[in-house]
N, C-alpha and C positions, 0 to 999 in steps of 0.2 A: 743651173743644172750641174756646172762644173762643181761646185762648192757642193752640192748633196752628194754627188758621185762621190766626191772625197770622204765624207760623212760617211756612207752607208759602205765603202769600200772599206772605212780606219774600223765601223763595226764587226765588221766582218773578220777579220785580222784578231779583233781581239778575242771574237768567239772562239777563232781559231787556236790563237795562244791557250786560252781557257780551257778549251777541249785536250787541248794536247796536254796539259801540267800533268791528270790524274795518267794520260795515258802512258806520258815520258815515265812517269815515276811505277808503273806498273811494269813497265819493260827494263826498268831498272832493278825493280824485283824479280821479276822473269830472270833477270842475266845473273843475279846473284846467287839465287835458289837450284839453278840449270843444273844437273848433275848432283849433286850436292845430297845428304844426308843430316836431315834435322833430329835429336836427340827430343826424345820424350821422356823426363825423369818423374816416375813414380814414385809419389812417397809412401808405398807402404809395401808389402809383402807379393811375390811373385803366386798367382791361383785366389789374393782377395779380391772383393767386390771393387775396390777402386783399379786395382790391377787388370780385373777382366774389362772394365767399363773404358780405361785407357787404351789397350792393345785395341781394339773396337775401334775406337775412334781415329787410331795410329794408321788403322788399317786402310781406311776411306779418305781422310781430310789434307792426304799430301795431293790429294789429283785435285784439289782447288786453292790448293796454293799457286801463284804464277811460278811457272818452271815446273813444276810438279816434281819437286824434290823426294825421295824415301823418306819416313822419320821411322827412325829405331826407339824400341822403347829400354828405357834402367832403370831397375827399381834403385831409389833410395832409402833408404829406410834408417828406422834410430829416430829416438828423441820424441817419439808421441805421432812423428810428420812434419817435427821442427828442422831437423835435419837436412831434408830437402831447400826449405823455405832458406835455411842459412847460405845452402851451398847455392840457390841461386843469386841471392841478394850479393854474396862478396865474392862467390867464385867464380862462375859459370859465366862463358862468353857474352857478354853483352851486344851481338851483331846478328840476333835472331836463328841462331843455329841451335839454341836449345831452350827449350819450353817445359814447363813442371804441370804434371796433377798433384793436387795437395788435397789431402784429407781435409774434411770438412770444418775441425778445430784448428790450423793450423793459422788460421787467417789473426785470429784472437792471442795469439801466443804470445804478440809483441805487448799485447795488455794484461794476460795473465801472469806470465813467466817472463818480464822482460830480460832477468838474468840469463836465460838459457835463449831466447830468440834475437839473433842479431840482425835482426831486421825491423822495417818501417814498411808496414803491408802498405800506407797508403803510396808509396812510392811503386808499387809494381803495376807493369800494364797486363791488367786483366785482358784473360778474353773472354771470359766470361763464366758458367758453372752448367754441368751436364745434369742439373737436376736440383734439387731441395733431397734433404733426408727425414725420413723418420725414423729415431733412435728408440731403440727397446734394451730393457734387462731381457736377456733369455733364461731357459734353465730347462732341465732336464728334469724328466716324469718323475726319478729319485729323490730330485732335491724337497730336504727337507721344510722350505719355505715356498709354499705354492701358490700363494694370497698374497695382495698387498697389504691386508691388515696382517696377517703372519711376520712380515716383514718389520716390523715394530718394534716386535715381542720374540722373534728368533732369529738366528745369526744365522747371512747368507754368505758361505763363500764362491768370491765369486773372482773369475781371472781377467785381468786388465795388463794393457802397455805400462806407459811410463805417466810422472808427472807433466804436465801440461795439455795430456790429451781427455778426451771428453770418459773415457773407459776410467781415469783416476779422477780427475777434476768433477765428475759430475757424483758418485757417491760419497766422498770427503765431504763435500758440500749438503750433501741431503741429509747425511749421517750425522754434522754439526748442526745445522738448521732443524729440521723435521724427525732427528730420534728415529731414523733407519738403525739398521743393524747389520748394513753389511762389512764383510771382511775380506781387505781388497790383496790379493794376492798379485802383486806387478812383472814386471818383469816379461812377461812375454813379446815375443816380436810383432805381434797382429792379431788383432780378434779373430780373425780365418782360423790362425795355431788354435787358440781357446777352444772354440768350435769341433775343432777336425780331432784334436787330440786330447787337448784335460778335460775336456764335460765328458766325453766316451769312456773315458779313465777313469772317472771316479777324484778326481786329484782337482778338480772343483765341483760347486755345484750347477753354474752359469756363466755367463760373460756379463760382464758393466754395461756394455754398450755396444751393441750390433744393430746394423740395417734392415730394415723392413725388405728392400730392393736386395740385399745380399739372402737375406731368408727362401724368398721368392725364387731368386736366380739357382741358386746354391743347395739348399735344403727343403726345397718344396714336399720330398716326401718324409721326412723326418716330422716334419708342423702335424705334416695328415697323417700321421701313424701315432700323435703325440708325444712321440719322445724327444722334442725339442719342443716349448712353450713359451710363447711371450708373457710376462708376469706383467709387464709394467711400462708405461713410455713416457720417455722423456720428453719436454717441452713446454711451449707457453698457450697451446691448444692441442689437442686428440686430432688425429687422422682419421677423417673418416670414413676411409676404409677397413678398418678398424676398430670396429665404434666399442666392442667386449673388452677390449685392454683398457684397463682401468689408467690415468695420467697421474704421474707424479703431484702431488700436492704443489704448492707453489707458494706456501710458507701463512703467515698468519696478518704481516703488516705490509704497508704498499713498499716500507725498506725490502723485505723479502723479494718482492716481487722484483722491484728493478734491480736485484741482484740477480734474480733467477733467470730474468731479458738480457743480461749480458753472457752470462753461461750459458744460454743455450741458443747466441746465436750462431752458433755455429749451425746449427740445422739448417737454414736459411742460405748457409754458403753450401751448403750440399758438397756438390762433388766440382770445385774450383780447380780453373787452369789462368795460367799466368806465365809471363815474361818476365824478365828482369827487366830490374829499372835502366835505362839508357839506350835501348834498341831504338833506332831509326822509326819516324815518325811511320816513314812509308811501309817499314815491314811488319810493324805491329798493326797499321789497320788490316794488311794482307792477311796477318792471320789471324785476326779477328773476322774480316771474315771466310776463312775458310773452315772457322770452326764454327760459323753462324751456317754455316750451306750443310754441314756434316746433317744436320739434324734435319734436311728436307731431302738429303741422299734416300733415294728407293732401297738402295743395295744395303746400306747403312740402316734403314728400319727395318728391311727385313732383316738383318744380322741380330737387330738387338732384339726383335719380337724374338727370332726364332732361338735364341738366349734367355728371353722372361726377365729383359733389363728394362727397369722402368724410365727412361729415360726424357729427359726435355730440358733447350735450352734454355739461357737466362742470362742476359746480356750483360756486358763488361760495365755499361753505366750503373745497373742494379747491385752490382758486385761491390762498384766503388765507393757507391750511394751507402751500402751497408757498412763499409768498411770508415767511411767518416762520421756515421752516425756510433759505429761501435769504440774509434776511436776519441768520440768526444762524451765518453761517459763519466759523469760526475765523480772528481774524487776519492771522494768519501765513499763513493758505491766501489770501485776498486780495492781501497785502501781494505774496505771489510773483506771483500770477498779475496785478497790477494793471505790476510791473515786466515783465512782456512784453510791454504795452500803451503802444501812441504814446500819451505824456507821463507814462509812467508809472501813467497811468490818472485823469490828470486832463485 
């Protein structure tokens, strides 16, 4: 009797130890976070679709971090959305006090642009992505190219960021491959700019590459008055929500194609958030999950319903799963697609 007493006493003990690990290490969190102000760095433009989708999320996800710390949001911006990705990888605190949204290309830039991304995506802890994207060419009732067979046979100008992001990198590529005809005028700081200011102006005729979700959000009555029109969507299947937009071709041989699967998966990473690499084991699950609870917040879907944000989450393992499958691409599948890239892909 004596001997079981000791048994089921030394069990008991250890449940208890076991109980208490996640618990010690949550009030470890708790005491870190107390008071405190976590940084949410945006990589794109202040009033765009990732911009509004982050402020949203900045707004609801500190009251389920332990401590329930503020998080303030900074847009980063520059470099396509590389910019960001760099300043968290070598600059930015590595003790959980600052967290990034990146644009949905940014994840792939260490494979497209290795010269310009100093980073190693598979090294960041994910917490996961606020969605999957559907990318479109847009264009206005003006523009001369209104078809995707037009697209062929006449030259669309159309306004894009920089190199590495999906607004350059994805018509380069079509334009070598498939004998598009567009004309990529770069330089802008965000498809939102494109949008708000050169398609109204005259001074393009579309954007490269815009959001289904940012149309919705953003432009819902411009679509239904027609003077904003989606021509065309990018991808390795059609939305079907969507079904009248015609999909990019996807070239003529299976080479094509597995080149076309690694440019576009950026769609797949949607709208990605991440840590930098070396944060504490314990505060990265914290806020993985406080941005897995954001998305069952009542206050939080009513925000983004009553916004027309299409939102949903998509876990840190999914993110990671994509991100080793994108960086184990054959290659010679690189190799090609980095040669249709300004510098080669450096």
């Amino acid at each position: 009797m004596k001997r079981f007493a000791f048994r089921a006493a030394a069990a008991t003990l250890a449940l208890c130890c076991f109980v208490a690990v996640p618990s010690l290490a949550q009030d470890e969190v708790a005491g870190f976070y107390k008071g405190k102000a976590i940084q949410l760095r945006v990589g794109s433009e202040v009033g765009g679709g990732y911009d509004l989708i982050g402020r949203t999320i900045a707004r609801h996800m500190g009251r389920h971090i332990p401590g329930q710390p503020n998080i303030v949001v900074q847009n980063v911006t520059g470099g396509g959305g590389l910019k960001l990705l760099n300043d968290l990888y070598n600059v930015a605190p590595k003790d959980g006090t600052v967290f990034g949204a990146g644009i949905s290309g940014t994840p792939t830039g260490a494979l497209i642009t290795p010269g310009v991304a100093k980073f190693d995506p598979r090294q960041f802890n994910w917490l996961g992505s606020a969605g999957t994207e559907t990318f479109l060419v847009v264009i206005t009732d003006k523009s001369p190219v209104q078809t995707l067979d037009q697209l062929f046979k006449s030259e669309l100008i159309i306004g894009a960021t920089a190199s590495g992001s999906a607004s350059v990198d994805f018509p380069l590529v079509t334009n070598a491959i498939l004998g598009t005809k567009f004309k990529i005028v770069g330089g802008y700081p965000a498809a939102g700019v494109v949008l708000k200011l050169a398609m109204p102006s005259g001074e393009v005729d579309g954007c490269s590459v815009y959001t289904l979700s940012g149309l919705k959000s953003q432009y819902a009555r411009e679509v239904a008055q027609g003077k904003i029109r989606m021509l065309v969507q990018w991808g390795m299947e059609k939305d079907p929500g969507i079904p009248e937009v015609p999909l990019m071709p996807l070239g003529k041989t299976e080479a094509d194609r597995q080149l076309f699967e690694v440019l576009y998966a950026r769609r797949s990473y949607g709208r990605p958030y991440m840590l930098p690499p070396g944060v504490p084991t314990a505060r990265v699950e914290a806020l993985r999950n406080a941005f897995a609870a954001v998305f069952k917040d009542s206050a939080f879907i009513a925000e983004a319903d009553k916004q027309k944000l299409d939102l949903a989450w998509i876990s840190p393992d999914t993110i990671t799963q994509l991100t080793e499958r994108v960086m184990a691409t054959p290659p010679e599948v690189v190799s090609r697609l980095n040669a249709l890239l300004p510098g080669g892909g450096q």
